[in-house]
VMD Tcl script that draws the C-alpha trace (Angstrom):
set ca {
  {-203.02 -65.91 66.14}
  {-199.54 -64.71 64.50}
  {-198.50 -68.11 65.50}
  {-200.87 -69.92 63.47}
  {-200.27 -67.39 60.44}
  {-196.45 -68.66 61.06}
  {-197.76 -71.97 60.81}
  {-199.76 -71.53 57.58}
  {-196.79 -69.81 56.04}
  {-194.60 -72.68 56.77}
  {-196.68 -74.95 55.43}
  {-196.76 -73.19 51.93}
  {-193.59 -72.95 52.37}
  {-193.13 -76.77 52.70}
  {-195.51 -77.65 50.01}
  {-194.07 -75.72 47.56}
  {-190.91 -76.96 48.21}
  {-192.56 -80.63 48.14}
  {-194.12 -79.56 44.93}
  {-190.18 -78.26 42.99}
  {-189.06 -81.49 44.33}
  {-191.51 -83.65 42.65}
  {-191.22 -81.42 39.24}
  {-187.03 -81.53 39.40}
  {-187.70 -85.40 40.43}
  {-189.60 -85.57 37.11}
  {-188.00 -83.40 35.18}
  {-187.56 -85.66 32.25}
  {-190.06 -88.41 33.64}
  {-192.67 -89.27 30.57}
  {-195.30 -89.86 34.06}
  {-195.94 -86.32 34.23}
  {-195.78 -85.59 30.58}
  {-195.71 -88.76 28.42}
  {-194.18 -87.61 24.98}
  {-194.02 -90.45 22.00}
  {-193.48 -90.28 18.03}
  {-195.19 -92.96 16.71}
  {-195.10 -94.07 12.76}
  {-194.25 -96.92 10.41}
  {-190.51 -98.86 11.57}
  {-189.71 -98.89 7.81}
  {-190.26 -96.50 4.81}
  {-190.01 -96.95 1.09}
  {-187.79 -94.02 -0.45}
  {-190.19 -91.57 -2.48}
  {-193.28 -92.55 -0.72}
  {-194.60 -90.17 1.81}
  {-195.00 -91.16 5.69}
  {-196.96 -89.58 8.30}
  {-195.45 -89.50 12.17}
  {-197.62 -88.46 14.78}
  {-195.89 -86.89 17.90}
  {-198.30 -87.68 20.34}
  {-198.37 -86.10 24.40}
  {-200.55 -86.53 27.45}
  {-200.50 -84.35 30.49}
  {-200.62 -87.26 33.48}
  {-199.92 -85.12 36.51}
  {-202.52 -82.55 38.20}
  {-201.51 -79.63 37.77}
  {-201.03 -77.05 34.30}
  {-198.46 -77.09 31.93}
  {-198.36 -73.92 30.78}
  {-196.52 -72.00 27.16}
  {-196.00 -75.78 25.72}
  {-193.25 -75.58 23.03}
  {-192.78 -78.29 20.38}
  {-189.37 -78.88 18.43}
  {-189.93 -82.00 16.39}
  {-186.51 -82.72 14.19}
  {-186.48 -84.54 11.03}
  {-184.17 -87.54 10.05}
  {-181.32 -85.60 7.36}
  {-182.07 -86.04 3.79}
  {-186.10 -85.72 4.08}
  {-188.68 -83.88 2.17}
  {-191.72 -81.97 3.25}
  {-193.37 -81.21 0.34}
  {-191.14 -80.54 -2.02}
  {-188.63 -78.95 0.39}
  {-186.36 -80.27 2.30}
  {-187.58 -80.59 5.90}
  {-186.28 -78.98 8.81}
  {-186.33 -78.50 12.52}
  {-189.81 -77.00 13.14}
  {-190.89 -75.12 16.54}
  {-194.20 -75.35 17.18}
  {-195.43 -72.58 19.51}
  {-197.67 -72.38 22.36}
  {-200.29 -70.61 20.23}
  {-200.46 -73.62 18.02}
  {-200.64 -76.15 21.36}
  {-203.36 -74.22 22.81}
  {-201.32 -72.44 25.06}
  {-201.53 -74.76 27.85}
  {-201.91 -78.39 28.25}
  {-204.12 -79.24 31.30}
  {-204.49 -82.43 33.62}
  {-205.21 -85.30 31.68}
  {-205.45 -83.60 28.01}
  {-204.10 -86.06 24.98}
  {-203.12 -84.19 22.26}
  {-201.16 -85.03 18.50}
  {-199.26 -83.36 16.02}
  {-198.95 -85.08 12.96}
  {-195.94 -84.59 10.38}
  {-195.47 -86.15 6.54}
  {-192.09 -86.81 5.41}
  {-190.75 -88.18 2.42}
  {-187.47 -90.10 4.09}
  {-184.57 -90.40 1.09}
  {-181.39 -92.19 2.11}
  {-179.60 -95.63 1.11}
  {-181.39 -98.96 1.40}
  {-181.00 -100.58 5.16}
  {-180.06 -97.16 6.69}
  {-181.62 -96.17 9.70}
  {-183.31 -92.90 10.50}
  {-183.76 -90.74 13.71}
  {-186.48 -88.69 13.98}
  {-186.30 -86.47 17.52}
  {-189.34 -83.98 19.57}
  {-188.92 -82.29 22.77}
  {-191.61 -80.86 23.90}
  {-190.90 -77.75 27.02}
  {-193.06 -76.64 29.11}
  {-193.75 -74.25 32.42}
  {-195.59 -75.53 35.36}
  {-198.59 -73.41 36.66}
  {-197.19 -71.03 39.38}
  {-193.62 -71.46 38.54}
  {-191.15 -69.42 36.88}
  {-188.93 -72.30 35.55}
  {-189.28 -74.54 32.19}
  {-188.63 -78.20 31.73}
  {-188.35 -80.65 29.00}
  {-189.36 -84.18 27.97}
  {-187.49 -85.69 24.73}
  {-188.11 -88.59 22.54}
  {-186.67 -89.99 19.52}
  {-188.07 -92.32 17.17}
  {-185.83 -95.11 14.61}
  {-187.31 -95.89 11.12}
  {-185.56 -97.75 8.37}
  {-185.73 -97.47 4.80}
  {-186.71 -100.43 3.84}
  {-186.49 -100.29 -0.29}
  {-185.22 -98.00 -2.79}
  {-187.36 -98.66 -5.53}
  {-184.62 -97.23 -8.49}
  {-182.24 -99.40 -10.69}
  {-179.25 -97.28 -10.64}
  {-176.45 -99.87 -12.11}
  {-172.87 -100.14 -14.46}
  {-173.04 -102.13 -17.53}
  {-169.00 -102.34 -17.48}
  {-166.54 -104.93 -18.32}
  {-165.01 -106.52 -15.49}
  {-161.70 -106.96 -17.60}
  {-160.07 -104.10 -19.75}
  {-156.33 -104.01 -22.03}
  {-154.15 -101.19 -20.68}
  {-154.55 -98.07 -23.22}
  {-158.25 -99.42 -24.52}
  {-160.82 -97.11 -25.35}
  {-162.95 -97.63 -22.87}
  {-167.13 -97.03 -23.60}
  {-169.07 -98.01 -20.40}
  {-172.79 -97.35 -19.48}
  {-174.60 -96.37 -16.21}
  {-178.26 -97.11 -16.46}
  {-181.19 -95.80 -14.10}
  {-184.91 -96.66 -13.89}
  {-187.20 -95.34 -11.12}
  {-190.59 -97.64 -9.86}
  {-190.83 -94.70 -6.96}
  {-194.82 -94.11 -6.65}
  {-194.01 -89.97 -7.49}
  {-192.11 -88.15 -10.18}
  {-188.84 -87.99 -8.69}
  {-186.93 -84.10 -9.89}
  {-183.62 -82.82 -9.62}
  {-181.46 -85.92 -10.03}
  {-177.81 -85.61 -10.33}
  {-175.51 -88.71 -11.17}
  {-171.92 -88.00 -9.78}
  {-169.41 -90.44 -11.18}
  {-165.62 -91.25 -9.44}
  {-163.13 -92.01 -11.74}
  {-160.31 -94.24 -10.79}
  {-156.92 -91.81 -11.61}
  {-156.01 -93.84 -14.26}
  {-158.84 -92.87 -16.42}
  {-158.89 -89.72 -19.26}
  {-162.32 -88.67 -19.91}
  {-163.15 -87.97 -23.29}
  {-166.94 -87.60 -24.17}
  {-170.29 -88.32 -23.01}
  {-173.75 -88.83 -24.11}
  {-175.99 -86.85 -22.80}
  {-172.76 -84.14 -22.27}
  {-171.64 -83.80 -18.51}
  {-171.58 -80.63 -16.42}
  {-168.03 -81.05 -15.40}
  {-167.22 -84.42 -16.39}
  {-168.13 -85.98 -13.50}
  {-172.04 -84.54 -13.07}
  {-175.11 -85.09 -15.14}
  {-178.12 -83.74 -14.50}
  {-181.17 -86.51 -14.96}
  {-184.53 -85.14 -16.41}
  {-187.58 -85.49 -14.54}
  {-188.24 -89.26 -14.09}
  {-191.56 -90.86 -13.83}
  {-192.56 -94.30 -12.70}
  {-191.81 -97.04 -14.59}
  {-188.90 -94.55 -16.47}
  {-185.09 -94.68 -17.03}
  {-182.21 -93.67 -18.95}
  {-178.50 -94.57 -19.69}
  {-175.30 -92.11 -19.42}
  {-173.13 -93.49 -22.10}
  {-169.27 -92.30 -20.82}
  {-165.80 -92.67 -23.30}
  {-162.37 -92.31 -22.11}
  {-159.13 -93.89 -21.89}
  {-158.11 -96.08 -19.00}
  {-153.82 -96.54 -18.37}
  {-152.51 -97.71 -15.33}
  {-150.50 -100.93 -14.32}
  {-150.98 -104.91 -15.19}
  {-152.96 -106.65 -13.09}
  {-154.05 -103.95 -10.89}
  {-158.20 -103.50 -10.11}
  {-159.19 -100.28 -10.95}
  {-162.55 -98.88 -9.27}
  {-165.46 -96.85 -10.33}
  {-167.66 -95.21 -8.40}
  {-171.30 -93.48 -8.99}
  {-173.88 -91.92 -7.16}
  {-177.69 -91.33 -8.09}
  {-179.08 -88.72 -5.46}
  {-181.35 -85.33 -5.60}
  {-180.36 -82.00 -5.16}
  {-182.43 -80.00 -2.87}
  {-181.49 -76.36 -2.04}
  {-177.26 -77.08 -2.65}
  {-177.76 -80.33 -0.77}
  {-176.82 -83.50 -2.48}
  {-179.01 -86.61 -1.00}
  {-177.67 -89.78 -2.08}
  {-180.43 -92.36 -3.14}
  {-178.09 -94.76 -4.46}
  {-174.42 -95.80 -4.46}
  {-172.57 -97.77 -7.48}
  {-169.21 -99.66 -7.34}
  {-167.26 -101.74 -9.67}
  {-163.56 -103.23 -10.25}
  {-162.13 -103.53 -13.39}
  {-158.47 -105.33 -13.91}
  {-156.28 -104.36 -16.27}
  {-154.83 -106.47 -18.47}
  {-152.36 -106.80 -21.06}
  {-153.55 -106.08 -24.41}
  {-152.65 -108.44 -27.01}
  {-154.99 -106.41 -30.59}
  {-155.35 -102.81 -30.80}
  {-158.31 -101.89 -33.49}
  {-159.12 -98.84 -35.05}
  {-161.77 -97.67 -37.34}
  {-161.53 -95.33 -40.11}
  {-164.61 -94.09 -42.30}
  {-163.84 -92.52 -45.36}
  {-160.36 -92.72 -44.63}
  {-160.78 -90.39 -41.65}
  {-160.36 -92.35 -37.81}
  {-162.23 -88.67 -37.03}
  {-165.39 -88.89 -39.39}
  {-168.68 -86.85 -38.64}
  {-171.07 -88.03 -41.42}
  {-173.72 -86.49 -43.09}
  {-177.46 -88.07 -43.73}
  {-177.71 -89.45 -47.52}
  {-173.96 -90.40 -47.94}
  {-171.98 -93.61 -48.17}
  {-169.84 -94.87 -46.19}
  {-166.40 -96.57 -46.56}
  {-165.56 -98.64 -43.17}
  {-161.86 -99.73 -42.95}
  {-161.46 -101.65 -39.71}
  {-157.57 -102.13 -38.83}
  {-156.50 -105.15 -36.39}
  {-152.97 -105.04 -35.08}
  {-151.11 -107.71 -33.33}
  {-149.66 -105.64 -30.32}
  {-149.30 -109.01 -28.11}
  {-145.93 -111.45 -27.58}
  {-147.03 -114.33 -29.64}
  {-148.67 -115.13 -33.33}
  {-152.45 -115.12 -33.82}
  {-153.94 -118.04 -36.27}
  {-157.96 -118.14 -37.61}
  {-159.38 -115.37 -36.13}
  {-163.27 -114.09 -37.16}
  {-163.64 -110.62 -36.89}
  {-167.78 -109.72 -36.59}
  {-168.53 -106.11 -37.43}
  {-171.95 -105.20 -35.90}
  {-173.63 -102.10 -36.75}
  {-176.25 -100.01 -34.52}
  {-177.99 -96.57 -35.12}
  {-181.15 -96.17 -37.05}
  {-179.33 -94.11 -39.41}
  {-178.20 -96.72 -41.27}
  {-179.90 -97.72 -44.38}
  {-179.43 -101.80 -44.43}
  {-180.68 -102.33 -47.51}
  {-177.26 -101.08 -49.03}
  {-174.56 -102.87 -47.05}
  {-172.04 -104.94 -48.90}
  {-168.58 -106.32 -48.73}
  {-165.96 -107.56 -50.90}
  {-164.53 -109.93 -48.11}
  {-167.11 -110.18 -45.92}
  {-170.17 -111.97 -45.34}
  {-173.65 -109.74 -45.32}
  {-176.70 -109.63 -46.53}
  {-179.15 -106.56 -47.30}
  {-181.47 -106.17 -44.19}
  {-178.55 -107.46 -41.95}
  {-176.88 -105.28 -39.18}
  {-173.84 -107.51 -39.25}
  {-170.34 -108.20 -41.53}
  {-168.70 -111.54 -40.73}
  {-164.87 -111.75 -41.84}
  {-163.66 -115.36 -41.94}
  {-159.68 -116.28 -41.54}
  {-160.69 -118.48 -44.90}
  {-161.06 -115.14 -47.06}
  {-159.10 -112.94 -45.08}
  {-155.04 -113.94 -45.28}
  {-154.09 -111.56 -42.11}
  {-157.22 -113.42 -40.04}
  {-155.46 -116.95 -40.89}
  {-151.89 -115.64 -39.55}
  {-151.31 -112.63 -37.88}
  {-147.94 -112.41 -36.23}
  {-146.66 -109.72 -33.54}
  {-146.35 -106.00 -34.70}
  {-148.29 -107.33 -38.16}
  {-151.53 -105.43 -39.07}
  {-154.10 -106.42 -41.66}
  {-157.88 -104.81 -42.30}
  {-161.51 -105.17 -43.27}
  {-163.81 -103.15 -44.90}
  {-167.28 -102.63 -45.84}
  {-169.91 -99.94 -47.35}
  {-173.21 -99.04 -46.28}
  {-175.29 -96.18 -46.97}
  {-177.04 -93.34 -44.54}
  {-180.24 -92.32 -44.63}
  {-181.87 -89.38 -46.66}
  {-184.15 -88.48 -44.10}
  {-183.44 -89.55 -40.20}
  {-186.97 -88.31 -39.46}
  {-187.31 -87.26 -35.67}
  {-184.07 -88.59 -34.20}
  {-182.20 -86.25 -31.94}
  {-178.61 -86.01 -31.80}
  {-177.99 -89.18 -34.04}
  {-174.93 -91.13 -34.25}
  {-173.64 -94.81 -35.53}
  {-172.23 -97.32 -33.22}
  {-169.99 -99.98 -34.86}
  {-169.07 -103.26 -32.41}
  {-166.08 -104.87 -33.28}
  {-164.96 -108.52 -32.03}
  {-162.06 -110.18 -32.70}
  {-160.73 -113.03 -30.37}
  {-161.65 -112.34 -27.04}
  {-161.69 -108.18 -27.96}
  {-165.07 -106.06 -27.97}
  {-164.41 -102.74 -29.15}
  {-167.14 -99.89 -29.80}
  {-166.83 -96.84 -32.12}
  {-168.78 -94.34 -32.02}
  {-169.68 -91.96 -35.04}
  {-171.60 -88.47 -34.64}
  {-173.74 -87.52 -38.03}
  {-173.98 -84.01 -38.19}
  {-177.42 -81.37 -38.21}
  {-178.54 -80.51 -41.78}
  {-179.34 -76.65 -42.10}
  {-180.98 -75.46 -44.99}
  {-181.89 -71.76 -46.11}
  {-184.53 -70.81 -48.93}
  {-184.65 -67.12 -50.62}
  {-186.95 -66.07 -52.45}
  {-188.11 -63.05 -54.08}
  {-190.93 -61.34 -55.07}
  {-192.88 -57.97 -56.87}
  {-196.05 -58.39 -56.03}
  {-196.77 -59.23 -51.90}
  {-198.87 -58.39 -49.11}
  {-196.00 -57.22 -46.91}
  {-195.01 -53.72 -47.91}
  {-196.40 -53.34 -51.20}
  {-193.59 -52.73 -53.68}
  {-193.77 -50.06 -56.70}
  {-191.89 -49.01 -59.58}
  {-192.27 -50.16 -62.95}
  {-192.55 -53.78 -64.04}
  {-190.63 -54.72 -66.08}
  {-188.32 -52.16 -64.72}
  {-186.95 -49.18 -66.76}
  {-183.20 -47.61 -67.12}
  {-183.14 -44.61 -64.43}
  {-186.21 -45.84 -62.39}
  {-186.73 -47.54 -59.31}
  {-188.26 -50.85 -58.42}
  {-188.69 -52.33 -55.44}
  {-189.03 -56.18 -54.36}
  {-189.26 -58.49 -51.51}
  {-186.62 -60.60 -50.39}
  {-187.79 -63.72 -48.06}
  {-185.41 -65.68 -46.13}
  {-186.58 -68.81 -44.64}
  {-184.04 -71.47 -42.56}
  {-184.66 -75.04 -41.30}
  {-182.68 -77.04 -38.92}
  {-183.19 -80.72 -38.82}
  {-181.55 -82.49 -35.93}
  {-179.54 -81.47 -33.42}
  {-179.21 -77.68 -32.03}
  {-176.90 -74.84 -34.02}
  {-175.53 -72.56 -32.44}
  {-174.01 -69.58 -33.98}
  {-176.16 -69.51 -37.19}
  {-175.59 -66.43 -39.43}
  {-177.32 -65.64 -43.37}
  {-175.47 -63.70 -45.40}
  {-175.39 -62.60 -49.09}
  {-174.39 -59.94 -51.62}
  {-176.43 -56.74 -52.89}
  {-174.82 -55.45 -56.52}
  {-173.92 -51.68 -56.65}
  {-177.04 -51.10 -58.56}
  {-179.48 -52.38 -55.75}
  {-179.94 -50.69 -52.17}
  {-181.61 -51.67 -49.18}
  {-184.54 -49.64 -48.25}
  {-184.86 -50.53 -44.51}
  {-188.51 -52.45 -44.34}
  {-187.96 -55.55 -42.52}
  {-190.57 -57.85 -41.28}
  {-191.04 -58.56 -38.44}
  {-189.85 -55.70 -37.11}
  {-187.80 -57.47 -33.81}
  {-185.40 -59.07 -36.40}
  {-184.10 -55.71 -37.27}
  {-181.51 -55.58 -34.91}
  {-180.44 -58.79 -35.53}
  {-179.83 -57.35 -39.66}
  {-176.79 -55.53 -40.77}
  {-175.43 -54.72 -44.29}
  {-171.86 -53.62 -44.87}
  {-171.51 -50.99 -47.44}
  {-167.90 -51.82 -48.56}
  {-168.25 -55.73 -48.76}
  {-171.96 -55.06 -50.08}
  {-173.27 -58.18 -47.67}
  {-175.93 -58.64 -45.79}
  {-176.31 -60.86 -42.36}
  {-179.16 -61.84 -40.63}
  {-177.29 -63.13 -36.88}
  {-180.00 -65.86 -35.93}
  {-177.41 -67.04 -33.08}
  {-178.54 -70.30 -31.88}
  {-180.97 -72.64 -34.12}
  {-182.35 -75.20 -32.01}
  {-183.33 -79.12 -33.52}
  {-186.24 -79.44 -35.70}
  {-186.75 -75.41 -36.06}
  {-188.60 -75.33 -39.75}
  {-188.90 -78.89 -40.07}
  {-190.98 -80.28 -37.00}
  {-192.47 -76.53 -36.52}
  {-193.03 -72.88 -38.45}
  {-189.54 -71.91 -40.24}
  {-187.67 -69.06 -39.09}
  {-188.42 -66.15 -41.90}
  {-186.89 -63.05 -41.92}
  {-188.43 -60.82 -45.42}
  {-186.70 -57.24 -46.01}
  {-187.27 -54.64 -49.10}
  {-184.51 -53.79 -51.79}
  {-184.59 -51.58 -54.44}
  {-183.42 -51.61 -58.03}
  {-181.99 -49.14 -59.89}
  {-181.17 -49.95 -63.97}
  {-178.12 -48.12 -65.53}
  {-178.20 -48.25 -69.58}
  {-175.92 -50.70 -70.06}
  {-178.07 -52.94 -68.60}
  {-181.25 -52.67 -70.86}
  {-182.27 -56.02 -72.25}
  {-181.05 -57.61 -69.93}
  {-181.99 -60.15 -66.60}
  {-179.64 -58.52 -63.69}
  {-179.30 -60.08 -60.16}
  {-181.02 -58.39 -57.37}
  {-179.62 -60.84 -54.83}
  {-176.84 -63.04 -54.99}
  {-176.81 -66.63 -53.89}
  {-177.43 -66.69 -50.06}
  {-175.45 -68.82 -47.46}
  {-176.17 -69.92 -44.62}
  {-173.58 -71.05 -41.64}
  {-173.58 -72.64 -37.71}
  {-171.53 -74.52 -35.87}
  {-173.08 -78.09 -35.29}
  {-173.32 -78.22 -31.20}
  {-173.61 -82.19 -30.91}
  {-171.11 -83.11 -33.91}
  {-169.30 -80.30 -33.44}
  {-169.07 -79.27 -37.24}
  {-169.11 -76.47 -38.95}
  {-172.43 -76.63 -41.27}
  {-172.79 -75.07 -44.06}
  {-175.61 -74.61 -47.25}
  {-176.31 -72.13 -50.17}
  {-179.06 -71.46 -52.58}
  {-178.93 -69.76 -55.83}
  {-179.10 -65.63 -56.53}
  {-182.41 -63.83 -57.78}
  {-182.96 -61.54 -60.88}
  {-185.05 -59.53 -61.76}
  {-187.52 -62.64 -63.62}
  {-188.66 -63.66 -59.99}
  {-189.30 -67.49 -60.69}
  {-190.70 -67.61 -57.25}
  {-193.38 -64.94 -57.86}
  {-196.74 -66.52 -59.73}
  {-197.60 -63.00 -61.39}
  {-194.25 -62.15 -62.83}
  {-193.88 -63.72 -66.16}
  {-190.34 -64.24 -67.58}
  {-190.62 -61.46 -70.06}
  {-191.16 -58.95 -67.10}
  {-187.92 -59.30 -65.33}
  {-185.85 -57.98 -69.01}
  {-184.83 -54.02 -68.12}
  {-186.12 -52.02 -70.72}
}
mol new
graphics top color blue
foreach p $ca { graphics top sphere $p radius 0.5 }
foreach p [lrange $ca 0 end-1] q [lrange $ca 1 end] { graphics top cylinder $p $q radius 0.2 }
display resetview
């Protein structure tokens, strides 16, 4: 008997040894567990995919506390996060996975990367046989490629450029992804021969711009000016990148190059308006364009045409005219022909001659944001742009009155020597078309009229002061932003003021108010703005019930 019970133990003994030799045999053999990801082999950028990682217990025996770690290719989305390595516990396997079960987890990914790049996705799933103490693992790994990046993302830069040229060059973008694509930064590399000057829209650091959110079937230019120096004949390169930012991590959708040589310049032009090469203009004015043309080059210059070509709906068309030059109302162009113009039929080296022209702004720009004037110059085998800004228009109104619903004034009307009358002061501002920042009221009380401390609305009170020595009082809007009064409800501001009349002022009309300025510094032209309107006495044109006779002190 104790020799069969020997027997029987040996046996266990032998099978179970039998039994960790066929598990450690198959350790990572997909015949006991068969682990796959299966999915599309290629992806479009910004459309979402679905992988399935799919698993099938083939042996006979239980595979128990099953644990799932599927990893993501880098630069993917799930959702609108950025997807990461996910552990799926045994909870959400079922806890086990018995003989013969087929199971599948599926997993939607948005895959982001350059066009033609290849993408790993990985899953491992672990697992502990029934009886034993010890875990093993099966892994698989799955290759996708993006097959299209449906965005435009492209320089519009010359491929030639004169050493010490302004240069203006343009990097356009248009999405056809199937989703609204958000949080898209452009990063630009500069060769190190290029000075940054401006930008339109403005840069975060020069070298960043932050793209709205773009729709299908959307796009949008980043217009950059600088100066590039450097040496003869050498090719310069730029370099830009069109990508999302996700959580401080920049995936790149799209990667920009282009060479530009530099050559040797041979005309150097520059544009003055008004006789300043630093104009901001103003809607409603005229404008005096002188363009200068210098021969900077080695040898003489014979019958050149300079074309002057003018873009910006500012301009009002109708107006443009030339001494020298050829144009016609309606036209956006001014031809200069060598025939009229002496310094166009010879130029020789170091000589400089000019051109110029008058045209006429716009009253009203309407809705335009930020406007400006671009002027195209070409002369020989020379394109040059300038660029103009036209500043914001800020406007105040004041107005006064006796009789209001606000905070009911009293005292006699007209008023009387050694009695007080109180009115209401309104102050109203517009702002037309680009943001002002730094916007301040201000004007003057006489001795002989106090402030009584109503203000309405109440919140703008502690953005009101007076001074008592100066006498003036400032309403501190701060920043103004485009349109403010003009495309919506003005900014008002109304406060109460009394009047006192001394004797030497019976018969007459004193000034309650005097004329009222308003002030801001011009954000996108980068101007100080500035407009007034007149003082109020005591006749109150503004107020319907006040006839002229009522405002004399008696």
């Amino acid at each position: 008997m104790f020799r069969l019970i020997k027997i029987f133990i040996l046996f266990l003994v032998i099978g179970g040894i039998f039994l960790l030799w066929q598990l450690e045999k198959n350790t990572y053999s997909k015949e006991i567990l068969k682990l796959e990801i299966l999915g599309p082999s290629e992806v479009v950028v910004g459309k979402e995919a679905e992988f399935i990682v799919k698993y099938k217990n083939n042996g006979n025996f239980r595979l128990e506390e099953p644990e799932l770690i599927f990893e993501p290719p880098e630069n993917s989305l799930s959702g609108d996060k950025i997807a990461k390595r996910e552990i799926l516990k045994a909870e959400k396997l079922g806890n086990a996975i018995y003989p013969g079960e087929e199971n599948a987890v599926s997993f939607k990914l948005m895959i982001f990367g350059k066009e033609g790049e290849t993408k790993v996705l990985k899953a491992t799933l672990s697992f502990r046989p029934k009886n034993l103490k010890a875990r093993y693992s099966v892994s698989t790994s799955f290759s996708t490629q993006i097959r299209s990046v449906p965005i435009t993302f492209e320089f519009d830069l010359p491929s030639k450029i004169e050493v010490g040229k302004i240069l203006n060059f343009k990097i356009d973008y248009f999405s056809n992804v199937e989703r609204p694509l958000t949080n898209l930064r452009v990063q630009v590399e500069y060769p190190s021969s290029f000075e940054f000057f401006n930008s339109n829209p403005k840069s975060i650091d020069k070298t960043d711009w932050e793209i709205p959110l773009l729709n299908k079937s959307e796009g949008g230019r980043i217009e950059i000016q600088g100066k590039i120096l450097g040496e003869i004949g050498k090719i310069e390169m730029f370099r830009a990148k069109l990508g999302i930012l996700k959580e401080n991590q920049f995936i790149v959708l799209k990667e920009i190059e282009k060479g530009v040589e530099l050559i040797k310049p041979s005309i150097f032009l520059r544009q003055e308006i008004n006789g300043n090469p630093q104009y901001v203009a103003v809607p409603g004015e005229w404008l005096h364009y002188t363009i200068y043309f210098k021969n900077i080059g080695e040898e003489e210059m014979t019958n050149l045409f300079l074309i002057v070509k003018l873009e910006g709906e500012a301009f009002d068309l109708q107006t443009i005219k030339s001494d020298l030059g050829e144009c016609k109302p309606g036209d956006n162009s001014v031809i200069f022909d060598w025939r009229k113009v002496t310094k166009l039929q010879y130029l020789a080296p170091t000589e400089e001659g000019k051109v110029d022209f008058w045209v006429k702004l716009k009253d009203d720009l309407g809705n335009v944001k930020n406007p400006y004037l671009k002027t195209k110059v070409f002369i020989s085998h020379l394109k040059e742009e300038f660029v103009t800004r036209i500043s914001s228009k800020i406007e105040v109104v004041q107005r006064g009155f006796y009789y209001d619903e606000v905070f009911g004034n009293y005292g006699p009307i007209p008023p009387k020597v050694g009695e007080i009358t109180t009115y209401t002061i309104l102050w109203q501002v517009k702002n037309y078309y680009c943001d002002v920042k730094d916007v301040k009221v201000k004007a003057k009380l006489p001795e002989y009229v106090s402030l009584t401390g109503k203000i309405f609305p109440e919140e703008m009170a502690s953005k009101f002061s007076f001074d008592q020595n100066s006498r003036e009082v400032v309403w501190s809007i701060g920043n103004l932003e485009r349109g403010k009064g003009v495309f919506s409800q003005p900014l008002s501001v109304v406060f109460q003021v009394s009047f006192l009349p001394k004797e030497d002022q019976k018969g007459q009309t004193p000034e309650i108010i005097s004329e009222v300025k308003i002030s801001g510094e011009d954000s996108w032209a980068e101007k100080l703005l500035e407009a007034v309107y007149p003082a109020i006495n005591t006749t109150l044109p503004d107020d319907p019930m006040v006839k002229p006779e009522m405002g004399i002190v008696n």
